[in-house]
C-alpha positions as semicolon CSV with decimal commas, in nm:
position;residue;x (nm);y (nm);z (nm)
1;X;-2,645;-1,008;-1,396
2;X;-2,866;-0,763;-1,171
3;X;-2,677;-0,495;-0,997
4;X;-2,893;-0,279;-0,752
5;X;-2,754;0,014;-0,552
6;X;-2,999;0,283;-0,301
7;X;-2,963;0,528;-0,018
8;X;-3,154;0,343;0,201
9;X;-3,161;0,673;0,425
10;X;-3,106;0,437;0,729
11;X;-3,148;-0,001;0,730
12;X;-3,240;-0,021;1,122
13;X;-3,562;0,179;1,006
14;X;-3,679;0,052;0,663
15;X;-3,545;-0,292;0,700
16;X;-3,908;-0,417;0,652
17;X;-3,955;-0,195;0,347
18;X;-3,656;-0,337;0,177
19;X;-3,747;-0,704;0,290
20;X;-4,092;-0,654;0,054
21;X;-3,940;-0,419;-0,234
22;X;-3,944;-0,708;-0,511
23;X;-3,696;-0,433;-0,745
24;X;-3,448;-0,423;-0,539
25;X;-3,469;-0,832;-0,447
26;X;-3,487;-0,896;-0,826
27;X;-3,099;-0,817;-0,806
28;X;-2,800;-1,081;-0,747
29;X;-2,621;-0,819;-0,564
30;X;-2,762;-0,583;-0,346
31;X;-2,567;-0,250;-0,204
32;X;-2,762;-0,052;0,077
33;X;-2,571;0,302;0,130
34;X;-2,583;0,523;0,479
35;X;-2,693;0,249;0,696
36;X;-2,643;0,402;0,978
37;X;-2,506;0,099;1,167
38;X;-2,312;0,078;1,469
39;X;-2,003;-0,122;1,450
40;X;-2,178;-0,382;1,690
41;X;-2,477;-0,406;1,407
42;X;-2,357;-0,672;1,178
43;X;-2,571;-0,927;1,091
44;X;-2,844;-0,648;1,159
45;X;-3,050;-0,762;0,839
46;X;-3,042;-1,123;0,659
47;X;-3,209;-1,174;0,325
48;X;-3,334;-1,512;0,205
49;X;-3,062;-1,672;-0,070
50;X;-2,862;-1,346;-0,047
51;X;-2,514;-1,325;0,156
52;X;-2,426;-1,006;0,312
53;X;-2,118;-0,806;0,413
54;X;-2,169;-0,488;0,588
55;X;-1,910;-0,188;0,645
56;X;-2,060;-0,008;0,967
57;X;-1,928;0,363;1,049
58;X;-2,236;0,518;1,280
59;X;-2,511;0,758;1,229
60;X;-2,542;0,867;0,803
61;X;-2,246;0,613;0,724
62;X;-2,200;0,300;0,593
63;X;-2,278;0,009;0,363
64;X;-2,464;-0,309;0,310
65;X;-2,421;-0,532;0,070
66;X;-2,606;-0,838;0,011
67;X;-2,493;-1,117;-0,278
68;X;-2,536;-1,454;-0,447
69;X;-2,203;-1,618;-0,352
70;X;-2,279;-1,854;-0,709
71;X;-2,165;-1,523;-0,861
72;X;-1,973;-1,258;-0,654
73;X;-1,771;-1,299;-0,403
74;X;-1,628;-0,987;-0,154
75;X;-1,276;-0,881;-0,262
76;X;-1,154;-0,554;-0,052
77;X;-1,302;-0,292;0,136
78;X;-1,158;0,063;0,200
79;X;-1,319;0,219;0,538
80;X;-1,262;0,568;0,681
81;X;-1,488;0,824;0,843
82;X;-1,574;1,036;0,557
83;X;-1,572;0,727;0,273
84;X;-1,637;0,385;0,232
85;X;-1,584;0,136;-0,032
86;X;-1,646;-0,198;-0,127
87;X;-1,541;-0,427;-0,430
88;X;-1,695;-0,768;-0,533
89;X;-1,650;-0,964;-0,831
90;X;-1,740;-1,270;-1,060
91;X;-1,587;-1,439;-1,329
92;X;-1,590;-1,123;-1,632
93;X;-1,736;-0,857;-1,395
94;X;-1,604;-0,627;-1,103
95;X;-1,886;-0,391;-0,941
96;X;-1,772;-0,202;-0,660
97;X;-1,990;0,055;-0,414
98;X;-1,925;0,387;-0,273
99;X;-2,058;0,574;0,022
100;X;-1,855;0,903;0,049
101;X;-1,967;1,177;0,246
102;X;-2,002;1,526;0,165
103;X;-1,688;1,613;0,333
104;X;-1,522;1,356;0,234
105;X;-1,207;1,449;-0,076
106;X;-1,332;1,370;-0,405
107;X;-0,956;1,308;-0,562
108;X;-0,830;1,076;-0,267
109;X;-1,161;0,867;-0,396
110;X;-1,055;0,799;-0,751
111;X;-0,710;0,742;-0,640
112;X;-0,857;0,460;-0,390
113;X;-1,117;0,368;-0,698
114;X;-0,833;0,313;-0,909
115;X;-0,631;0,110;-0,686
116;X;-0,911;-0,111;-0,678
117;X;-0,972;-0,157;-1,032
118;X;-0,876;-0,498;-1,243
119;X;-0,651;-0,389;-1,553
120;X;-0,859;-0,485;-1,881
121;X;-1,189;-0,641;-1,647
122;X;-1,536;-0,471;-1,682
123;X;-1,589;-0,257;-1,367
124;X;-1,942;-0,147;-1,301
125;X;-1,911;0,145;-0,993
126;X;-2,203;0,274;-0,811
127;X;-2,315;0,474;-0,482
128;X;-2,388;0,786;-0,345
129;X;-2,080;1,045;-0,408
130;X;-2,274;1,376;-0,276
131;X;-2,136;1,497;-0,546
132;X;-2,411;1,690;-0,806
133;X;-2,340;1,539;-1,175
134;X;-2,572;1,845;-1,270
135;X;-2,409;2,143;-1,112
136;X;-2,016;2,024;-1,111
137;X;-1,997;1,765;-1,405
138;X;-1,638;1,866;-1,438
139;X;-1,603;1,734;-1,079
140;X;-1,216;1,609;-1,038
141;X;-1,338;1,246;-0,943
142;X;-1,557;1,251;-1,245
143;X;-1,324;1,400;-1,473
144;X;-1,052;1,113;-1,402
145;X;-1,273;0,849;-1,411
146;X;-1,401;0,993;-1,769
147;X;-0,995;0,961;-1,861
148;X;-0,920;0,669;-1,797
149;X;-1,286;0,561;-1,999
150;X;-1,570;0,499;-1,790
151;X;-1,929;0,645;-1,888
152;X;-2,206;0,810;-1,658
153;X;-2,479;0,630;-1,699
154;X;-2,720;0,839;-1,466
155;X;-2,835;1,099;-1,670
156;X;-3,111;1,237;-1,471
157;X;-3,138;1,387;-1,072
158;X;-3,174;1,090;-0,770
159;X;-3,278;1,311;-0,518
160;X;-3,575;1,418;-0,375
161;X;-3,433;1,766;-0,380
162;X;-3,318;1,791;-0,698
163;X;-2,913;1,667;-0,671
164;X;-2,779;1,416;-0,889
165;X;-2,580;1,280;-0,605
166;X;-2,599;0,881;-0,723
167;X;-2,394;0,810;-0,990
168;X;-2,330;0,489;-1,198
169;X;-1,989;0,449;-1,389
170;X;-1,952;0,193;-1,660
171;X;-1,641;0,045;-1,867
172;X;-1,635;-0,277;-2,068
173;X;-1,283;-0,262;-2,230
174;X;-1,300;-0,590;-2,390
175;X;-1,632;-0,519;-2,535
176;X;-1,740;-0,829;-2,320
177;X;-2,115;-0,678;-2,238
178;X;-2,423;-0,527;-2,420
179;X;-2,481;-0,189;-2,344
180;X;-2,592;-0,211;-1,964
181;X;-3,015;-0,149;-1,893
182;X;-3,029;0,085;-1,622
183;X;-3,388;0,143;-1,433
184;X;-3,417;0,433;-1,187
185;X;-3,689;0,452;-0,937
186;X;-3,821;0,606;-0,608
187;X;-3,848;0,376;-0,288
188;X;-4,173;0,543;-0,068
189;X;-3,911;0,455;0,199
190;X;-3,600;0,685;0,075
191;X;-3,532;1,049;-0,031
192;X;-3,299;0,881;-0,288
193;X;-3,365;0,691;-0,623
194;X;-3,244;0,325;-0,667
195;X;-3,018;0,257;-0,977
196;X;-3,103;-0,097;-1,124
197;X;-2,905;-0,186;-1,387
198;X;-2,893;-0,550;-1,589
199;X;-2,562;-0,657;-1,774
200;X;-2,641;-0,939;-2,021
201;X;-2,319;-1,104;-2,202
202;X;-2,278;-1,072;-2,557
203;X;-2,278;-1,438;-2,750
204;X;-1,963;-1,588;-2,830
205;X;-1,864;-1,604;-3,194
């Protein structure tokens, strides 16, 4: 399974860039961060064989998310003005996607992550979190998600000014996955880095 997850720094303007970037299309689900849509936007974008649910706030808000329906389908959603969140799943994996704004409370976000988690299912979370892994790693979201066992995968800074501001979280309880592949790269189109990461099952004994 392909998850792909980018600050798309605005879909209305780079929809045609993200139509013909074949990394991000290689995916089976798709989240687009700070769309910038207007409530009355959905629909805005379709993508050949992909699905989409959008969660539209206005100007530096928002998310995107475009899917197989053969392997997720959309669970829940949690919307407000400074944070959104969305939560899809498949059979052994839930991924959800995060769009909080710098304003927006880093603790009431880990309490609303872990409402939304599965007891005992993988849980893959990405998005942007404005939150800089490199200056605050003892952030309080961070720190709780690290409790309760999820890993950082992003190691490295995802912004074009030096903040490592996209995160990816990763926890396989049930030792159900090999260690998740996770590609980084820089869209022309965004000031943020794309996290790409592929989750392959481990054989059955």
């Amino acid at each position: 399974i392909k998850v792909a997850s980018l600050n798309c720094a605005g879909l209305k303007s780079h929809s045609v860039d993200i139509l013909d970037d074949k990394k991000l299309l290689y995916a089976d689900i798709i989240h687009l961060v700070e769309t910038s849509l207007d409530t009355t936007d959905h629909g805005f974008l379709t993508i050949p064989g992909y699905k989409s649910h959008f969660i539209n706030v206005g100007n530096g808000k928002g998310i995107a998310t475009f899917y197989k329906d053969e392997l997720f389908n959309h669970q829940e959603d949690y919307v407000e003005t400074n944070m959104q969140i969305t939560k899809f799943s498949s059979t052994e994996l839930d991924v959800i996607n995060v769009y909080r704004s710098s304003n927006g409370h880093s603790v009431e976000l880990l309490n609303h992550l872990q409402d939304m988690m599965t007891e005992g299912k993988s849980l893959l979370i990405t998005g942007d979190f404005n939150i800089c892994f490199n200056t605050i790693s003892n952030n309080r979201m961070s720190k709780g998600l690290k409790k309760i066992g999820f890993s950082q995968m992003m190691k490295e800074a995802t912004h074009i000014r030096g903040g490592h501001i996209d995160h990816v979280y990763w926890k396989d309880e049930k030792d159900v996955w090999m260690n998740p592949q996770l590609e980084r790269y820089s869209p022309y189109y965004s000031d943020h880095d794309a996290s790409c990461i592929t989750l392959v099952k481990k054989k059955q004994s």
